[in-house]
C-alpha positions in Angstrom: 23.4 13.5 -27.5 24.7 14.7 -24.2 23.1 13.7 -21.0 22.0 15.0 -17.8 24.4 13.6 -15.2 22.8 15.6 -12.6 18.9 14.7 -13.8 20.2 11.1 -13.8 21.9 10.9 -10.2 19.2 12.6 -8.6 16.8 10.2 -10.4 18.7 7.1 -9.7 19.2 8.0 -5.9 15.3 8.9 -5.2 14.5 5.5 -6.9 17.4 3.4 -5.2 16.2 5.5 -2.0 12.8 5.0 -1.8 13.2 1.2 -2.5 14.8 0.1 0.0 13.0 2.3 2.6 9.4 0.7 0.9 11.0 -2.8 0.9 12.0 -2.4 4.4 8.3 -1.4 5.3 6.8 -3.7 3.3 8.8 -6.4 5.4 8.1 -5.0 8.7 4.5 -4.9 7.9 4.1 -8.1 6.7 6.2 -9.9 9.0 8.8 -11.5 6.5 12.4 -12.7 7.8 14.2 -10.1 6.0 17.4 -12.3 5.5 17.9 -10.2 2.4 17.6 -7.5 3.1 19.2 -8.3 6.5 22.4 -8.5 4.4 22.3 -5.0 3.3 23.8 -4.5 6.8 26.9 -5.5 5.8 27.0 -2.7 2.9 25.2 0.3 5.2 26.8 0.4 8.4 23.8 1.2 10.7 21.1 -0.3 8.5 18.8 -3.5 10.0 15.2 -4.2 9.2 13.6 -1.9 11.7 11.5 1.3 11.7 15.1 3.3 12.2 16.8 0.9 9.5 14.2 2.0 6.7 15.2 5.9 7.0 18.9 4.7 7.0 18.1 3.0 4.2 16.7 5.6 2.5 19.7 7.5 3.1 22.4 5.5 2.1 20.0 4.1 -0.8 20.1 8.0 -1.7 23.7 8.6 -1.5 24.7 5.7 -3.2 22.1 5.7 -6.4 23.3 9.8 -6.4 26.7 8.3 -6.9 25.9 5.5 -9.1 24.1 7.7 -11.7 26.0 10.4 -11.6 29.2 7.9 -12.6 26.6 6.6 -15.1 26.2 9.7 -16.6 30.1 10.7 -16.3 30.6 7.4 -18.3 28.0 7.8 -20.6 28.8 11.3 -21.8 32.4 10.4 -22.5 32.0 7.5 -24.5 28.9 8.7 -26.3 31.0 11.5 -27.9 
């Protein structure tokens, strides 16, 4: 059974996306340190636990889950053959 890369990256992405923009919320809101998600910072140039860093977040969460799956599904349909 061949999978949808496409389905899967844009799937992956919104999910990986919309986590870290939530998380970084969720922090802000409630006041938490954010020393791990602090360290994302290294990974996503431009990203800190601010109002700002939550849509960069979201976009580099986006970009890199779209990559992720889409290599997941790449992967999956050639070994599944």
């Amino acid at each position: 059974m061949k999978m949808n890369t496409k389905a899967l990256a844009l799937s992956i992405g919104i999910i990986w996306g919309l986590t870290i923009f939530l998380l970084t919320i969720w922090f802000l809101i409630m006041g938490y340190n954010g020393n791990l998600l602090a360290n994302l910072g290294s990974i996503y140039l431009g990203y800190s636990v601010s109002w700002i860093g939550a849509f960069v977040g979201l976009i580099y969460g986006f970009v890199d889950g779209l990559i992720g799956g889409a290599l997941l599904g790449f992967l999956y349909n050639k070994f599944a053959k």
